[in-house]
C-alpha positions as CSV (number, residue, x, y, z in Angstrom):
1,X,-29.9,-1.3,-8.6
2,X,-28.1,1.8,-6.9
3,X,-31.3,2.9,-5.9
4,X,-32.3,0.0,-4.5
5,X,-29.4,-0.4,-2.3
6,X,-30.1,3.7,-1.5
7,X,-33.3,2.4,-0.5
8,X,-32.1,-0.1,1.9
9,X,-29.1,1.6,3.4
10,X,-32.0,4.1,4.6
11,X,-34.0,1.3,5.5
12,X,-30.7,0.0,7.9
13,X,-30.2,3.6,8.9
14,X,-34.1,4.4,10.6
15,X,-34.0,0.7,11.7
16,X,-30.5,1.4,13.8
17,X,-32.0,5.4,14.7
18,X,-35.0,3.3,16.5
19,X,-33.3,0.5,18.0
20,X,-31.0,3.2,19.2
21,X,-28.2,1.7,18.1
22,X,-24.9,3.2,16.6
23,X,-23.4,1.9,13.4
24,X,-20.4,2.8,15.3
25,X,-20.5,-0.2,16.9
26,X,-20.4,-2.2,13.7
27,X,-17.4,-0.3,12.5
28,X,-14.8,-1.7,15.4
29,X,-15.6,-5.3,15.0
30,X,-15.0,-5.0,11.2
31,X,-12.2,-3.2,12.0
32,X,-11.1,-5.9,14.7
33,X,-11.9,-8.4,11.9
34,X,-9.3,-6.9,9.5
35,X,-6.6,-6.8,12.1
36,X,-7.8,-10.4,12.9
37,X,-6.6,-11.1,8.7
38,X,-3.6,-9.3,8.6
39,X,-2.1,-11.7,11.3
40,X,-3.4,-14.3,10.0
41,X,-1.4,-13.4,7.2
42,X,1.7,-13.2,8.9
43,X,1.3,-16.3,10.4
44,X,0.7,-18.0,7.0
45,X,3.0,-15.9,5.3
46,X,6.0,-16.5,7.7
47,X,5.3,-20.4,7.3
48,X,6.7,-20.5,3.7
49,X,9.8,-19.3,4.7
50,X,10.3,-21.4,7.9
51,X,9.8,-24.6,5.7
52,X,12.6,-23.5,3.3
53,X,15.0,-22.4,5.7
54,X,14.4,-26.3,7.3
55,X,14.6,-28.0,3.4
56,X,17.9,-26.2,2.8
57,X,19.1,-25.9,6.5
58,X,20.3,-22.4,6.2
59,X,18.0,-19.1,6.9
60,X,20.4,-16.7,5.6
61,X,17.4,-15.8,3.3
62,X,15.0,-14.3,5.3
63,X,17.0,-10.9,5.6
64,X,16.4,-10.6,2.0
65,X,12.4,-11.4,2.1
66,X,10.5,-8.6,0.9
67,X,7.8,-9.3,3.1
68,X,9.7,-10.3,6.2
69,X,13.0,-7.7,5.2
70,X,11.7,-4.9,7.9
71,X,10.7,-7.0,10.6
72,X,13.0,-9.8,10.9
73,X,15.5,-8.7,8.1
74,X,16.7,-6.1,10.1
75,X,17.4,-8.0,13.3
76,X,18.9,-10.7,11.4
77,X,22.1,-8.4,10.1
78,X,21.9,-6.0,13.1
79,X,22.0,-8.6,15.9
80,X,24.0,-10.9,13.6
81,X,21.5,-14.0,14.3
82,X,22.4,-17.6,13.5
83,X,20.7,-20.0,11.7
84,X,19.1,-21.4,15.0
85,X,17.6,-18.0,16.1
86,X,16.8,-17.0,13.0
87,X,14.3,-20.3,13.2
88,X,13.7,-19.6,16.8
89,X,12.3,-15.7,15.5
90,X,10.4,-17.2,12.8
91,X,8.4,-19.7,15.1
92,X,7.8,-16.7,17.2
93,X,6.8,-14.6,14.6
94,X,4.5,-17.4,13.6
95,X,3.1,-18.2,17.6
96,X,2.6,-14.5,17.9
97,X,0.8,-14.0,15.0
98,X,-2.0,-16.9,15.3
99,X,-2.7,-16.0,19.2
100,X,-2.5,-12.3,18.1
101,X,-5.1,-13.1,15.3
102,X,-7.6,-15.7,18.0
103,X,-7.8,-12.6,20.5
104,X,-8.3,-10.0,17.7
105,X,-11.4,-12.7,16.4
106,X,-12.7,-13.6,19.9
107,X,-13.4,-9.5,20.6
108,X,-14.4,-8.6,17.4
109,X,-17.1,-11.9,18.1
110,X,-17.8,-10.5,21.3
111,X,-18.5,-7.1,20.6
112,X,-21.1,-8.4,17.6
113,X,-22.5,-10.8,20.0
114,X,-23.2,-7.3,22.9
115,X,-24.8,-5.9,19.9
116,X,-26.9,-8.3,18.8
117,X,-28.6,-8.7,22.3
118,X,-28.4,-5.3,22.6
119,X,-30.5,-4.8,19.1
120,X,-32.5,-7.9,20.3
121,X,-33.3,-5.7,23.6
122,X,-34.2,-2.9,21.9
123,X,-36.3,-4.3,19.1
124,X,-38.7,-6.5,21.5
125,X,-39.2,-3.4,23.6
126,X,-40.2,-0.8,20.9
127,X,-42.3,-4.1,19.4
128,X,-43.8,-4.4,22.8
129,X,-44.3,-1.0,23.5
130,X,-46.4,-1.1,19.9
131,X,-48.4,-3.7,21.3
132,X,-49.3,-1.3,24.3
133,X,-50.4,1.3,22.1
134,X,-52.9,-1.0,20.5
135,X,-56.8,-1.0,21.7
136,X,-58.4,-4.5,23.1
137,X,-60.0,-5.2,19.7
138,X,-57.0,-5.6,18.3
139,X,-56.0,-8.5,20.6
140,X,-59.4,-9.9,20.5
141,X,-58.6,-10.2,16.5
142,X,-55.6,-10.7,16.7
143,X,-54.1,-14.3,17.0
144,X,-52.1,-13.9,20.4
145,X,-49.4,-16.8,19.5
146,X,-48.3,-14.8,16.1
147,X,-47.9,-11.9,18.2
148,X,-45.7,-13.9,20.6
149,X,-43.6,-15.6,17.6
150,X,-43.3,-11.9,16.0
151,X,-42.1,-10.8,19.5
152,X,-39.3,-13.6,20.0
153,X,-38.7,-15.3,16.7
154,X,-38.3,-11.9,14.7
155,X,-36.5,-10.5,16.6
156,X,-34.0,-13.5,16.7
157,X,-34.3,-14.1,13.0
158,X,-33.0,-10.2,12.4
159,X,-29.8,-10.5,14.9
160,X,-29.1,-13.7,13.2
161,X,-29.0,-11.5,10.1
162,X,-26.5,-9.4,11.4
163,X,-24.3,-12.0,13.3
164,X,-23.9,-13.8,9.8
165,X,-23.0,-10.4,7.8
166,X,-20.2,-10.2,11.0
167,X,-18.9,-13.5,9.7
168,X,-19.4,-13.1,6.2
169,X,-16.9,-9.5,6.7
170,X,-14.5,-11.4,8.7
171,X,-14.4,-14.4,6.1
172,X,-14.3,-11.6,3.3
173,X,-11.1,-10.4,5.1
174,X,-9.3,-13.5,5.2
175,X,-9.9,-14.2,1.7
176,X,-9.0,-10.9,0.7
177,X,-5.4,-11.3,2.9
178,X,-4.9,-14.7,1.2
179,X,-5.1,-13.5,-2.3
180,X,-2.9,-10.8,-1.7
181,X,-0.2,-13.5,-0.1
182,X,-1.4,-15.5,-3.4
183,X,-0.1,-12.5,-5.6
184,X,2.7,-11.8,-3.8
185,X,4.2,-15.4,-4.0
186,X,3.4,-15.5,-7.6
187,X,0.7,-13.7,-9.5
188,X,1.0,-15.8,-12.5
189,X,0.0,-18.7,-10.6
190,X,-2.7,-16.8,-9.0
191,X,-4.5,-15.4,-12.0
């Protein structure tokens, strides 16, 4: 199995080395992806509180939070906040998170989405500069509308590939965020 998965990573690495493509590139998206998760997590994570400071109508609480201690915590008993901005901070905390986490998504999207035309770009031109290499027999054998199909759908088929293992990471994130909120509220529940 490891060498399997050697074998493939090398595969990946000469494919990227001739599409001239840096795996770079795939690093910041998954990187934009995990920032996307954390706030996600905040926004999530700062709903729980907001609901029981509304059930019991008082939000003394949150300054005692361990998640929510060093953010909010400490402005709650240094700026002496009332109940009422103490929601007010919470909704923010909450609004910021969620547009915080939509922009973080939308670039790391966009970035995967340069790179997959770009990969698209580079793999029909070395694909087509293969075809200028060949002699006129091989056309004459060859069935033109396969070569055609190998040129465009290929080439879309592969991107595809690596537009879902984008999603797949960023899904992987979120999950991996919630779980942690999951353990955090209560691990016994969890497992």
């Amino acid at each position: 199995m490891y060498s399997k998965l050697s074998s493939n990573l090398k595969k990946f690495k000469v494919f990227l080395k001739k599409t001239n493509i840096s795996p770079l590139y795939f690093i910041i998206p998954a990187l934009l992806s995990i920032l996307s998760a954390i706030f996600e997590g905040i926004s999530v994570s700062s709903i729980i509180p907001l609901l029981k400071g509304i059930f019991t109508m008082d939000f003394g609480f949150v300054k005692d939070l361990p998640v929510l201690k060093g953010f909010i915590g400490s402005s709650v008993s240094a700026l002496n906040l009332n109940n009422t901005q103490i929601f007010a901070a919470l909704l923010a905390v909450i609004f910021s998170a969620g547009v915080l986490k939509n922009i973080l998504r939308y670039f790391s999207s966009l970035m995967v989405c340069f790179q997959v035309r770009n990969i698209a770009n580079n793999l029909r031109q070395l694909i087509f500069s293969r075809y200028l290499d060949f002699g006129k027999m091989f056309f004459d054998r060859s069935n033109l509308g396969y070569l055609y199909n190998l040129l465009v759908s290929f080439t879309t088929l592969v991107t595809q590939e690596l537009s879902s293992v984008h999603l797949f990471l960023t899904e992987f994130f979120t999950f991996l965020v919630y779980m942690t909120i999951m353990f955090i509220i209560s691990w016994k529940l969890t497992l």
